[in-house]
C-alpha positions as CSV (number, residue, x, y, z in Angstrom):
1,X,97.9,138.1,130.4
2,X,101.9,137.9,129.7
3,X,102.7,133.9,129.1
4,X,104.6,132.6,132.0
5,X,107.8,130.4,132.4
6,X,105.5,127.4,133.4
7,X,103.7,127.9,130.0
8,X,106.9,128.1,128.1
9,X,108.6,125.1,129.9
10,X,105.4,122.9,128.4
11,X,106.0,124.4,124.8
12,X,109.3,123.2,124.8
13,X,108.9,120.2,126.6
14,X,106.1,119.2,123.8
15,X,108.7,120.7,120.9
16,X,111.6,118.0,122.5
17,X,109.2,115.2,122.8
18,X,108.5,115.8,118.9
19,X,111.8,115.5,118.3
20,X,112.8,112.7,120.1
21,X,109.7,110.5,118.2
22,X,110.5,111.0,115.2
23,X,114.6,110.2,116.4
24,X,113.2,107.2,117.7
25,X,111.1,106.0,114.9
26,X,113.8,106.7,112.3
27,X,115.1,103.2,111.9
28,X,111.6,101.5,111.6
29,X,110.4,104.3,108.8
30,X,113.8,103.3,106.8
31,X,112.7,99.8,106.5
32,X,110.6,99.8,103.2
33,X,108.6,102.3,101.4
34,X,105.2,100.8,103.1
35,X,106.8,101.5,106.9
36,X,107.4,105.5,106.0
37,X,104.4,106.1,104.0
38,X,101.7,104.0,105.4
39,X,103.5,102.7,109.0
40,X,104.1,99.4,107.7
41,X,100.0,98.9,108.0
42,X,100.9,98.1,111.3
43,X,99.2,101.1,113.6
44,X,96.0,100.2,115.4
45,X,92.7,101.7,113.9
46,X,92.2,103.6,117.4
47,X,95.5,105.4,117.1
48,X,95.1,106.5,113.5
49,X,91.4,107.8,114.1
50,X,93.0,109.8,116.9
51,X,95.7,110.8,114.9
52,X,93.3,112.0,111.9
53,X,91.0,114.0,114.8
54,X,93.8,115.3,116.1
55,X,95.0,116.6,112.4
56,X,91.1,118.1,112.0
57,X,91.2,119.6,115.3
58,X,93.5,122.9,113.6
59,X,94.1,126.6,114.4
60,X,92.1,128.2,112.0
61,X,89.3,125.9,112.0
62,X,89.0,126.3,115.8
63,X,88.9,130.0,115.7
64,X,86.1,129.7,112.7
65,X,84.0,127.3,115.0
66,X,84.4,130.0,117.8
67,X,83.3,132.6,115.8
68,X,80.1,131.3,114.1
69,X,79.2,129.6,117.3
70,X,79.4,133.0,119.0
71,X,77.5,134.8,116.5
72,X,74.5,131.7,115.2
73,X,74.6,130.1,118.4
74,X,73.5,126.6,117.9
75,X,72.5,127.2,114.6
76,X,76.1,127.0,113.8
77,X,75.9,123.4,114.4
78,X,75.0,122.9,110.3
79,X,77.9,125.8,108.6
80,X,80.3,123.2,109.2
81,X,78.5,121.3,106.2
82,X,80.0,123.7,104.1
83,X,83.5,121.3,104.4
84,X,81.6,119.2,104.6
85,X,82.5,117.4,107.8
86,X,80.1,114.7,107.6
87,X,82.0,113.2,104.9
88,X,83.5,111.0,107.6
89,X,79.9,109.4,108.5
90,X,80.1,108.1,104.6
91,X,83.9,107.1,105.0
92,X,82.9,105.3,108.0
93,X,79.8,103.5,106.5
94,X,81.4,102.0,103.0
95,X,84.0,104.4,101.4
96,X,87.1,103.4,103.6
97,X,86.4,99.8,102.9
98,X,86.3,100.1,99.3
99,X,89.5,102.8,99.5
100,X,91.1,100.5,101.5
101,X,90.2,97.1,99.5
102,X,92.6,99.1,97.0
103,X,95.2,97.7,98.7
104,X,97.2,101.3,97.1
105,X,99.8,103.4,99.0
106,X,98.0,106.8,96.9
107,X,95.5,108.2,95.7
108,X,97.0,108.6,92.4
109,X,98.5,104.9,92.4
110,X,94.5,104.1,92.9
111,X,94.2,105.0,89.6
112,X,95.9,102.3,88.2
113,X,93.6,99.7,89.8
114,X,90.3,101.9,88.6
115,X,91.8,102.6,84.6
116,X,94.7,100.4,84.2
117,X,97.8,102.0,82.5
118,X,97.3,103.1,79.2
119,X,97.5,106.8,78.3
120,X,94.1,107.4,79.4
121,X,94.6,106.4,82.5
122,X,97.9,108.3,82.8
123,X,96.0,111.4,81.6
124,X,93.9,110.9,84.8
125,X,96.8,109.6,87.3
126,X,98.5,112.9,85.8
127,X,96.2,115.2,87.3
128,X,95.6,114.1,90.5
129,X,98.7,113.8,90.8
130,X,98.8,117.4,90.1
131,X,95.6,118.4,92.6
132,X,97.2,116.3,95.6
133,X,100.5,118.6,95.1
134,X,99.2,121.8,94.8
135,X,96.4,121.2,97.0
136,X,99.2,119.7,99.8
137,X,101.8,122.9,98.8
138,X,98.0,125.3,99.2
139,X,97.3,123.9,102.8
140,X,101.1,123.7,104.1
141,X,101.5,128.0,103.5
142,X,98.6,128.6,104.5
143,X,99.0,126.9,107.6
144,X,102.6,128.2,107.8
145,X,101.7,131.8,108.2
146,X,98.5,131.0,110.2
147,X,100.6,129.7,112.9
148,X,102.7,132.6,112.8
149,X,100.1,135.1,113.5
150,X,99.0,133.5,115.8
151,X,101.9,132.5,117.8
152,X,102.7,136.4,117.9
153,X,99.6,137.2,119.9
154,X,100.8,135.4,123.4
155,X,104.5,135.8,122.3
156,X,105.5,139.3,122.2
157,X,109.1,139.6,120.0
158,X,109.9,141.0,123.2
159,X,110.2,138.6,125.1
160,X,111.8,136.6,122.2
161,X,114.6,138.7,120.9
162,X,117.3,139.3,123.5
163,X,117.8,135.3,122.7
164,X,118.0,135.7,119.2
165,X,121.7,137.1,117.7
166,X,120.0,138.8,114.5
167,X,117.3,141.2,114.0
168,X,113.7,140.4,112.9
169,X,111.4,143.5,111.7
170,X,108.2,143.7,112.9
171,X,106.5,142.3,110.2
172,X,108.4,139.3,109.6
173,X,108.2,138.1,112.8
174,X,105.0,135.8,111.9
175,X,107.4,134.5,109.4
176,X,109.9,133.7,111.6
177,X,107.8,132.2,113.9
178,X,106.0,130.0,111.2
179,X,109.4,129.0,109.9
180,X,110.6,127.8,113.5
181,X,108.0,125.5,114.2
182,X,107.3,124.5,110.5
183,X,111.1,122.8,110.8
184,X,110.3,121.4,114.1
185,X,106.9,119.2,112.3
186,X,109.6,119.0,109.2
187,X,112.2,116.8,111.6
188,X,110.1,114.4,112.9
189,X,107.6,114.2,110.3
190,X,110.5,113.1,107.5
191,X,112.6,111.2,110.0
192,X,109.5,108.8,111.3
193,X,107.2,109.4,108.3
194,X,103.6,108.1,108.8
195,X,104.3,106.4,112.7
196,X,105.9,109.1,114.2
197,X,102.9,111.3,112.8
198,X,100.5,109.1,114.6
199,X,102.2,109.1,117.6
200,X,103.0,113.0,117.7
201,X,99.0,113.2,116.9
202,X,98.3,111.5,120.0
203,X,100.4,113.4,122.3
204,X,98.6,116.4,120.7
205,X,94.9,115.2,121.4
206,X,95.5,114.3,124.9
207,X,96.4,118.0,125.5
208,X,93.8,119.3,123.8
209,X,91.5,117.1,125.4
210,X,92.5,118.1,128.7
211,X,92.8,121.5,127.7
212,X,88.9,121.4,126.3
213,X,88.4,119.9,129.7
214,X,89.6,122.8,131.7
215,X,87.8,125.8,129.1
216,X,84.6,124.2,129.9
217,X,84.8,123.7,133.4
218,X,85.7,127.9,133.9
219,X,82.9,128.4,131.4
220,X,80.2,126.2,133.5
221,X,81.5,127.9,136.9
222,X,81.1,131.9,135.3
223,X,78.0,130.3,134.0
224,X,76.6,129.7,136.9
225,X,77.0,133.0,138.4
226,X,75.5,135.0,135.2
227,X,73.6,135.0,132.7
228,X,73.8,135.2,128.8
229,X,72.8,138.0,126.8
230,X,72.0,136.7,123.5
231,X,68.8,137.2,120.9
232,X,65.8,135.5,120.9
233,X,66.6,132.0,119.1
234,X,70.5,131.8,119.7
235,X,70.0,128.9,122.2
236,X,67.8,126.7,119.2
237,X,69.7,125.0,116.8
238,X,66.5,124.6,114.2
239,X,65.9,127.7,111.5
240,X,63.0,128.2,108.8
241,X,63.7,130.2,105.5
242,X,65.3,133.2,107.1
243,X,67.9,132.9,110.0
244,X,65.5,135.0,112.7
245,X,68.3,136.0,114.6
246,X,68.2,140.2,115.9
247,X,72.0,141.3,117.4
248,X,70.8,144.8,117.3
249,X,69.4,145.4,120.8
250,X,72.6,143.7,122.7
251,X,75.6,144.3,120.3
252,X,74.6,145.4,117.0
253,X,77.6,145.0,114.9
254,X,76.9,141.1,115.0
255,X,74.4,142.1,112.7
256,X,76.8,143.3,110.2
257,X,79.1,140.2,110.5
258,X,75.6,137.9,109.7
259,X,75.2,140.2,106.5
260,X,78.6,139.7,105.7
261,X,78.8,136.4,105.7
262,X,75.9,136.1,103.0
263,X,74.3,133.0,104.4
264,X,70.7,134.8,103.8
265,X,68.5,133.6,102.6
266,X,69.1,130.6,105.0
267,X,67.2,128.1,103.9
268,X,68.4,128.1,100.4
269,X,72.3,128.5,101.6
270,X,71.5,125.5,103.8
271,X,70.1,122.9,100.5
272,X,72.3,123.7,98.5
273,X,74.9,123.5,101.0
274,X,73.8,119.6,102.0
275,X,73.4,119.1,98.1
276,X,77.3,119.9,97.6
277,X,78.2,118.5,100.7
278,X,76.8,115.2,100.1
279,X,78.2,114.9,96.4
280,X,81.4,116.1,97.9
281,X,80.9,113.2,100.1
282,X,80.1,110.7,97.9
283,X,82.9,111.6,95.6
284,X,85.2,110.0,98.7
285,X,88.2,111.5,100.2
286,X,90.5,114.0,99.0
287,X,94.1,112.9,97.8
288,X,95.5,113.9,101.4
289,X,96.3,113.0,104.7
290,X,92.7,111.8,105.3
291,X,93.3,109.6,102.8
292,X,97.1,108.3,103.8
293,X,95.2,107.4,107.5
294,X,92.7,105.2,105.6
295,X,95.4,103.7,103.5
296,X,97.4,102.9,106.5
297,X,95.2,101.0,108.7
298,X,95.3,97.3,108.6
299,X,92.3,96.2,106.9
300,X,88.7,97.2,105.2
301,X,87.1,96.4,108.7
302,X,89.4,99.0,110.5
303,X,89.5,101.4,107.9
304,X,85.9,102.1,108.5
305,X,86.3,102.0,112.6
306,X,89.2,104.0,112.0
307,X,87.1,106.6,110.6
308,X,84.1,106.0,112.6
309,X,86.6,106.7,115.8
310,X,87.1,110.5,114.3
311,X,83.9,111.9,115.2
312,X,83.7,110.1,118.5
313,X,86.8,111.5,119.5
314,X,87.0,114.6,117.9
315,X,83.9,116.7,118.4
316,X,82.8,116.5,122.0
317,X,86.0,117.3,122.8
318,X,86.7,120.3,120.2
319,X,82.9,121.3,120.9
320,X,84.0,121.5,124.8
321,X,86.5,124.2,124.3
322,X,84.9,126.0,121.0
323,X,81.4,126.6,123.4
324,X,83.5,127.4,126.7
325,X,85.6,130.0,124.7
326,X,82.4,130.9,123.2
327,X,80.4,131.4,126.5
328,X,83.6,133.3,128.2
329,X,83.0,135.6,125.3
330,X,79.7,136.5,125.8
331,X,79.8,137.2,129.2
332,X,83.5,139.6,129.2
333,X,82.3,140.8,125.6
334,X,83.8,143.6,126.2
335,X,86.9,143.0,127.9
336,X,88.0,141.2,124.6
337,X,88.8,144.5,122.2
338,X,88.3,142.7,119.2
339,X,88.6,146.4,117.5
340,X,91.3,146.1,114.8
341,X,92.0,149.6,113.0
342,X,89.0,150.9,114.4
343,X,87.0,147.2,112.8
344,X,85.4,144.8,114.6
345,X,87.3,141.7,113.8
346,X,85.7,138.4,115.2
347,X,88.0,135.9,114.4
348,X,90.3,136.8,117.3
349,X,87.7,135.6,119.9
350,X,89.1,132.6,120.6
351,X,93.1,134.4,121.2
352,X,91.1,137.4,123.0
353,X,89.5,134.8,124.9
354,X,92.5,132.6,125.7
355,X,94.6,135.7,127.2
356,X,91.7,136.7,129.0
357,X,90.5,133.3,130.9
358,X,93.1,130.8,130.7
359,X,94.9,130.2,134.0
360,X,99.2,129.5,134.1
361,X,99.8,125.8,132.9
362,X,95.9,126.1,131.2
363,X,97.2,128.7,128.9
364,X,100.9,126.6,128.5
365,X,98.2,123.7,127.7
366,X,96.6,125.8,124.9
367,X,99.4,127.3,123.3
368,X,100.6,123.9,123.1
369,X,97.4,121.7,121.8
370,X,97.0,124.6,119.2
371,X,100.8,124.6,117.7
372,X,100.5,120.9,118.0
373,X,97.5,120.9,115.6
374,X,98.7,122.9,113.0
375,X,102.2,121.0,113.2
376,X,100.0,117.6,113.0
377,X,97.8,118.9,110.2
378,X,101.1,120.3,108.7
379,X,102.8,117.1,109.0
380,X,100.2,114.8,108.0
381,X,99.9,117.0,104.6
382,X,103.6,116.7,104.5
383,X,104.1,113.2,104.2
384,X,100.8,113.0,101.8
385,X,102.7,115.2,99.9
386,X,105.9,113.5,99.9
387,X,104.0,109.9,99.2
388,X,102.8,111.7,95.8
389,X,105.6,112.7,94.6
390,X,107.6,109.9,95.3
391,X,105.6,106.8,94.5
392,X,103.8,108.3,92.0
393,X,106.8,110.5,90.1
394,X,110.1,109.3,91.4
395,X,109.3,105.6,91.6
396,X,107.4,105.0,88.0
397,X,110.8,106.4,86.6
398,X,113.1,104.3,88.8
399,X,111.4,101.6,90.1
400,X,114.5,99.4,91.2
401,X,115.5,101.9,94.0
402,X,117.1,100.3,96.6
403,X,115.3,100.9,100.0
404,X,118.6,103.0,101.0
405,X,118.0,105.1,97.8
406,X,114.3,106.1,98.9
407,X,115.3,106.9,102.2
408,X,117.0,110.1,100.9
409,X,114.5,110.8,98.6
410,X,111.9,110.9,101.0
411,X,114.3,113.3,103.2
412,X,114.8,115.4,99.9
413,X,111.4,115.7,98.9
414,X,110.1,116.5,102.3
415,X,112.7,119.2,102.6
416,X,111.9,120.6,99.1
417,X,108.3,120.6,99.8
418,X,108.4,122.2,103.3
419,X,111.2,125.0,101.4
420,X,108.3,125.5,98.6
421,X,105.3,125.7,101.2
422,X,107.4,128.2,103.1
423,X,108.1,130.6,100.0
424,X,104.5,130.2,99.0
425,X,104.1,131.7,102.6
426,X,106.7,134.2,102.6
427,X,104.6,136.0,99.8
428,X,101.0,134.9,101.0
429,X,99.8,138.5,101.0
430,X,100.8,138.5,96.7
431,X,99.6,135.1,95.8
432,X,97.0,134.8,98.8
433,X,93.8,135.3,96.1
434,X,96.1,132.1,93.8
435,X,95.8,129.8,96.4
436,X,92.6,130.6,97.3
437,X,91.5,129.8,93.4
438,X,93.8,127.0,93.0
439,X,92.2,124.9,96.5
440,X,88.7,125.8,95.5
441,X,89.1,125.2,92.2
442,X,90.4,121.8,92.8
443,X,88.2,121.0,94.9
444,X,85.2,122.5,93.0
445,X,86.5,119.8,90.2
446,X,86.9,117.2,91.7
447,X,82.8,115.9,92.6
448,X,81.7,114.9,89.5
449,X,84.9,112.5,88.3
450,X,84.7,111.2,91.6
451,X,81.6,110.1,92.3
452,X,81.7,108.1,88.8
453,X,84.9,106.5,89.0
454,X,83.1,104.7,92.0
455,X,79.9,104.2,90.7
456,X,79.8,103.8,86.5
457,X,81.8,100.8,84.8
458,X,81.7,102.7,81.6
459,X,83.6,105.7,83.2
460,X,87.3,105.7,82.0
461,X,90.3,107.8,82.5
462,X,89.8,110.3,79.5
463,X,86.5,110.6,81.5
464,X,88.1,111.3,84.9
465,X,90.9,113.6,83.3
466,X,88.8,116.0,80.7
467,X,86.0,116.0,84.0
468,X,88.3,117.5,86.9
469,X,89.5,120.1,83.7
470,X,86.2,121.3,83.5
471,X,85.3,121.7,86.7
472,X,88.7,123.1,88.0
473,X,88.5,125.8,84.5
474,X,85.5,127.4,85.4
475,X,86.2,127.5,89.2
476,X,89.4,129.3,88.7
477,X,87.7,131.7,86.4
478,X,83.8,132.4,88.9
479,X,86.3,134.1,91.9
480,X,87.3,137.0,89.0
481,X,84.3,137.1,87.6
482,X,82.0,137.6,90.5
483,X,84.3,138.5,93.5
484,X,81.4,139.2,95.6
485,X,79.3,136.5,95.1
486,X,79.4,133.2,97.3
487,X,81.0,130.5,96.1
488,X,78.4,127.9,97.1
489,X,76.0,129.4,95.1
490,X,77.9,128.8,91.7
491,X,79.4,125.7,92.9
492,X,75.9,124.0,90.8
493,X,77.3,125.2,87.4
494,X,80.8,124.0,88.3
495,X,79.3,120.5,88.9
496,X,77.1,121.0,85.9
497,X,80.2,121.6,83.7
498,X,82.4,119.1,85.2
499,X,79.7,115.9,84.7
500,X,79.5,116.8,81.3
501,X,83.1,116.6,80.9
502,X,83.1,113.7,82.6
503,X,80.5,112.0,80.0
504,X,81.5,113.4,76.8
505,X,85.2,112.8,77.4
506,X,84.2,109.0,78.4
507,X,81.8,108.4,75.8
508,X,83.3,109.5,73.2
509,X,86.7,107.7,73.9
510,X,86.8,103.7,74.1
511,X,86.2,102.1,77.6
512,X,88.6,100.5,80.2
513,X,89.6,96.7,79.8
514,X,87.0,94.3,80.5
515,X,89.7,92.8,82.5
516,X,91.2,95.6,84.5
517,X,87.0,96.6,85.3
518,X,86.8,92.9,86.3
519,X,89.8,92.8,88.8
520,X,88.7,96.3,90.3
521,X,85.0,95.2,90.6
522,X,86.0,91.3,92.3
523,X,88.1,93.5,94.8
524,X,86.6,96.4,95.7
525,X,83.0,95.4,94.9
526,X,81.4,98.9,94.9
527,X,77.7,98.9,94.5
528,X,76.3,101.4,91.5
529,X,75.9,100.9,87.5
530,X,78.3,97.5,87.0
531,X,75.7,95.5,85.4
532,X,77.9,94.3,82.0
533,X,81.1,93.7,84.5
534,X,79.0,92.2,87.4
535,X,77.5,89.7,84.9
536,X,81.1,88.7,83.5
537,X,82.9,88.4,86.7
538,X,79.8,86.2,87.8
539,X,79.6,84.0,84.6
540,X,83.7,83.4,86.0
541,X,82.7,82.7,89.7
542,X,79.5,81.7,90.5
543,X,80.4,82.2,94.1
544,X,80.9,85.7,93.8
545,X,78.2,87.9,95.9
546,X,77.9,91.7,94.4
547,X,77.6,93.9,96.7
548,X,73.1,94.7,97.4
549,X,74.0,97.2,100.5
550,X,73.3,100.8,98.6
551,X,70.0,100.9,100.8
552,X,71.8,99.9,103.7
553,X,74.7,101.8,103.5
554,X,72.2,105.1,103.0
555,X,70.3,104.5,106.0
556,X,73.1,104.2,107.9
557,X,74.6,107.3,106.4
558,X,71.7,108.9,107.8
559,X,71.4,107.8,111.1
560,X,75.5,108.7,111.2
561,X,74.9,111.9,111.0
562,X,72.4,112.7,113.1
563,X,74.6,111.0,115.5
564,X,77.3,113.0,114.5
565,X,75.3,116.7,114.8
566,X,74.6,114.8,118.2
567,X,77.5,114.6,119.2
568,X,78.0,118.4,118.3
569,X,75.4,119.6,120.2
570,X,75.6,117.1,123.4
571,X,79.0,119.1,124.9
572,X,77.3,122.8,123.8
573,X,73.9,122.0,125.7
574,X,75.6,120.9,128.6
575,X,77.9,123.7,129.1
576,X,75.4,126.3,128.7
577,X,72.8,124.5,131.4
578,X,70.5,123.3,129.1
579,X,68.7,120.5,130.5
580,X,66.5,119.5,128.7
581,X,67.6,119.5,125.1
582,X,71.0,117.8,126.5
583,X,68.4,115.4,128.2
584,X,66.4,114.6,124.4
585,X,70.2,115.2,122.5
586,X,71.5,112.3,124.7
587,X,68.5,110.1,124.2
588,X,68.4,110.7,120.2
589,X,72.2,110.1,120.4
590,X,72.1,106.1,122.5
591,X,69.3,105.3,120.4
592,X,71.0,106.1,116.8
593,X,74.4,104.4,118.4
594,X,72.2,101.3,119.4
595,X,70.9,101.4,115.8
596,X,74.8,101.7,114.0
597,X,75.7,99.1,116.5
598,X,73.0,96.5,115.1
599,X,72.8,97.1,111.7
600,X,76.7,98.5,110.8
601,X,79.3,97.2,113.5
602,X,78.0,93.9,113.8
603,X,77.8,93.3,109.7
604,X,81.8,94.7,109.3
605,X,83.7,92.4,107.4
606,X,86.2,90.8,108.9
607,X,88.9,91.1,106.3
């Protein structure tokens, strides 16, 4: 369908209403470096657990979901492991409290309370330093010319250029549409910093939400008049060693796609797969905007319903519209032309989908919730960005900057780094294999240091710094030297090589101060291997109670996220008509909330 004037009118309404935030927050993010980074610590838990669903709730995750849903069915209720997204059930249980114990504006000024400040420690500040920028400069192009493409789908230049006094070539019109709405997310996200984030976030989920809304609604109505065509075990989200799913007698090039994707043998993609996914999880969260929402809240006891609140928000409602789109799909399969060059290209289901069902003001709705959510995840990344390089680069060289002074830093830098992410963009096609290293890499290095910076009292920063090295070395080199293999399946030796980076480097090196271990332990009070330092800071307060909950804290890992895949599954039953599993879903999902509700909500600390 061609977009209509009532579609466009909402784009630009939501583009003015941007705007106008982060005009209005302006003066309140000026205050003090704590106001723009963090929002003063002033938002309520709620609004920041919206805010971070509504960052997570992106463009090209979206299409993904859509796609494996379509082709696994509800067995594509566990590939989202791969992230993994249930790192927000251990946030939620213990790691936000601890993070946010910190009482830190970074994840790199965290370092300082963990190693002190000796050149150890500045070894390790140095380098995540380093993974938060490139990782935040990775994410930002990548989003920037996602956004593009897709914009250019339901916006013909057509319909664009008669407006425009220059001329755009075909192929840089992505660009130019990325560039457009990349400054829009630059001027309120710099001018309001963290608050104006959150509130823009908000905005954003209410239209998706009511967008989700609508999706499912067509999708149950078509529903009910046909039926779907899928294989024999598409509707069950359980699996045994091999994936048992057969395209071939309905549309046989799924089949291809399956092999494609290289998940086969299944049961071995999915251990290894939870074995990363709960080290990754353990390891806490990533120096980035997941991280500047848990530094922001208030206090331990809302950082950990702040990121409980994600999944309640954020999956029935993105599992709404990812199984409507999905169900639309299967019905008009081939309606969609998903043929590109003569190739079969499933990611552009979901835009297929969305020109084909979405009604006037529906589609305005979409178009909308979707640019929202990569401006949100764009903006949110943005000011992560910005709080690295300023706190932990600008400010340790002038530290007497007068609040005046930061205020055009922060402008500068955001600029800069929005400039940067845009070139990076610009030439995605040259350095798009780079990036893709550079974010895996990081990421591939980063488990090992990470879990034993929380959990080890002998772990310093020579530890921490020679560890991510040796995880991020090998990871950049695995992609060249097996391009066809799947990254998860190496991702063991990368974890092997990074631990013993992490040992050597701290063993043979001298430990941390007693007394810096001390002050981190008293405050944060991880559970793990503390003996020596929990026996010293208890020989200094008798009072002192260490912290007993790593049974507790695993059990209700557990139960979160079975509540979590629960809360998956729940919208996707009840959009296709399925009774009775949404009947036993629904049951298993009350009973592990009633559980949570006893034996995590009601022992939060009020801090």
């Amino acid at each position: 369908m061609k977009i209509h004037w009532i579609d466009i009118d909402i784009i630009f309404l939501y583009l003015l209403i941007l705007v106008s935030i982060g005009f209005y927050l302006r003066k309140q993010a000026a205050q003090s470096k704590e106001d723009y980074m963090l929002g003063g610590n002033t938002l309520p838990w709620w609004m920041l657990g919206i805010s971070n669903a509504s960052g997570m709730f992106d463009i090209s995750g979206t299409i993904w979901l859509v796609t494996i849903t379509f082709v696994y069915g509800m067995k594509s209720l566990w590939l989202p492991w791969l992230w993994p997204v249930f790192n927000q059930v251990f946030l939620m249980m213990y790691l936000s409290v601890w993070l946010r114990r910190s009482k830190v504006s970074t994840g790199a000024e965290w370092i300082v309370t963990r190693f002190g400040d000796k050149k150890d420690a500045r070894m390790a500040h140095l380098i995540v330093v380093a993974f938060a920028i490139l990782s935040c400069l990775g994410f930002m192009a990548y989003g920037f010319i996602g956004l593009g493409k897709f914009i250019e789908i339901f916006i013909p230049w057509e319909l664009v250029s008669p407006y425009v006094p220059f001329t755009v070539l075909p192929q840089y019109v992505p660009y130019f549409y990325g560039i457009i709405f990349s400054v829009i997310a630059m001027i309120y996200a710099i001018l309001g910093g963290m608050s104006s984030i959150v509130w823009a976030d908000v905005i954003q989920y209410a239209i998706m939400t009511i967008a989700s809304l609508g999706i499912a609604l067509i999708a149950m109505v078509a529903l009910a008049e046909s039926n779907l065509d899928v294989p024999a075990g598409w509707l069950n989200p359980f699996f045994t060693w091999e994936l048992g799913l057969d395209w071939g007698n309905i549309h046989p090039e799924v089949n291809q796609k399956i092999s494609d994707d290289a998940f086969s043998p299944f049961g071995l993609f999915f251990s290894i797969m939870l074995f990363k996914g709960i080290l990754v999880s353990i390891a806490g969260p990533a120096p980035n905007y997941d991280m500047q929402k848990v530094l922001s809240t208030r206090s331990p006891r809302e950082a950990a319903l702040m990121s409980g609140f994600v999944n309640v928000v954020l999956m029935p409602a993105r599992y709404l519209m990812v199984i409507g789109f999905v169900a639309l799909a299967l019905l008009s399969y081939k309606e969609l032309h998903l043929e590109t060059a003569g190739v079969i290209d499933f990611e552009k289901i979901l835009p297929s989908a969305i020109n084909q069902f979405a009604p006037v003001g529906l589609f305005g709705l979409l178009l909308t919730g979707l640019m929202a959510a990569f401006m949100g995840t764009f903006a949110g990344t943005l000011n992560a960005a910005q709080a690295y390089i300023v706190n932990d680069i600008y400010l340790r060289a002038r530290p007497k900057s007068s609040v005046s002074a930061l205020q055009w830093v922060n402008y500068t830098v955001g600029v800069a780094v929005v400039f940067v992410s845009i070139l990076l963009g610009l030439f995605a096609k040259d350095v798009n294999s780079i990036l893709q290293w550079i974010v895996s890499a990081l990421y591939g290095g980063y488990v090992a240091a990470n879990i034993l910076k929380w959990h080890w009292w002998r772990f310093n920063g020579h530890g921490f710094f020679w560890g991510m090295l040796a995880g991020i070395m090998p990871a950049l080199i695995f992609p060249l030297w097996m391009p066809q293999a799947q990254p998860l399946y190496y991702f063991p030796i990368i974890l092997l090589l990074s631990a013993l980076g992490s040992v050597l480097g701290t063993l043979l090196t001298p430990p941390t101060e007693t007394a810096v271990l001390k002050k981190f332990y008293r405050e944060v009070r991880p559970w793990g291997f503390w003996g020596p330092i929990q026996r010293e800071v208890m020989q200094e307060d008798a009072a002192f109670v260490p912290n007993h909950n790593f049974g507790k804290d695993m059990f209700n890992v557990s139960v979160g996220i079975v509540a979590q895949l629960c809360l998956m599954a729940l919208p996707m039953f009840m959009i296709l008509m399925q009774w009775i599993s949404t009947g036993i879903t629904a049951t298993i999902l009350v009973v592990c909330l009633l559980i949570l509700w006893k034996n995590w909500y009601l022992k939060l600390e009020a801090e």
